[in-house]
N, C-alpha and C positions, 0 to 999 in steps of 0.2 A: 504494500500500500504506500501510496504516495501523500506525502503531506506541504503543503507550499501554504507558507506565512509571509504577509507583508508588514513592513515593520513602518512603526511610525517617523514620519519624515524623510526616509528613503524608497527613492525610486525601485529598488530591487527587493526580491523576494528571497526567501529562504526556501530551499525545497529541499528536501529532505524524506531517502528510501527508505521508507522502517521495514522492507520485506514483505514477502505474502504471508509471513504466519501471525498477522500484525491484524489484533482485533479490534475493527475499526469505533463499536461501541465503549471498548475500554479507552483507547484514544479520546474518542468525544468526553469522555469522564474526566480525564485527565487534564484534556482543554480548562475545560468548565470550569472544573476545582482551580486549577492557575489562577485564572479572568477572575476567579470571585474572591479568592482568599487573595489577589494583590501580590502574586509570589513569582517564581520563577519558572519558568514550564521547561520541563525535561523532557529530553527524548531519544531515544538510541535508536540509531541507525542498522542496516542489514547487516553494518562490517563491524558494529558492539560502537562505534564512536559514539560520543553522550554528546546532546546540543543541547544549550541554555539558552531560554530568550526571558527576558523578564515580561512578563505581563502586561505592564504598564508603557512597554512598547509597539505588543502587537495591532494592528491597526485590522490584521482580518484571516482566518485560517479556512484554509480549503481542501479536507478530504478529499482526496480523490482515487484512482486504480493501478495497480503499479505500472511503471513507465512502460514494461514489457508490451504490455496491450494498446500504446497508442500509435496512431499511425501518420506517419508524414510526409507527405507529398501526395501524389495524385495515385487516385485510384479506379476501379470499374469494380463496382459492387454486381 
């Protein structure tokens, strides 16, 4: 699963692989708990690296599927 944050007052996003064995529900928990308790949001990557982003940063986070499944350039469905 794939997660990309925008951080406040920068142009660029954080994106970040947490893997397919990555439960997107326990993720959304984890958001929440950050944003509400004003803390620091954790998170490790497919390769075990931990990413911090303080809360009071984030400007907007976006679940999405892991990068495996998207496609880019042209196609004929």
């Amino acid at each position: 699963m794939e997660i990309r944050i925008g951080i406040v007052q920068s142009m660029k996003e954080l994106e970040v692989d947490l893997g397919t064995e990555s439960n997107m529900d326990q993720v959304t928990r984890d958001v929440e708990e950050a944003l509400a308790g004003d803390t620091v949001l954790w998170l490790t990557d497919r390769k075990g690296r931990r990413v911090g982003v303080p809360s009071s940063r984030i400007a907007y986070v976006d679940l999405g599927s892991p990068a495996g499944e998207r496609v880019v350039g042209f196609g004929v469905a």
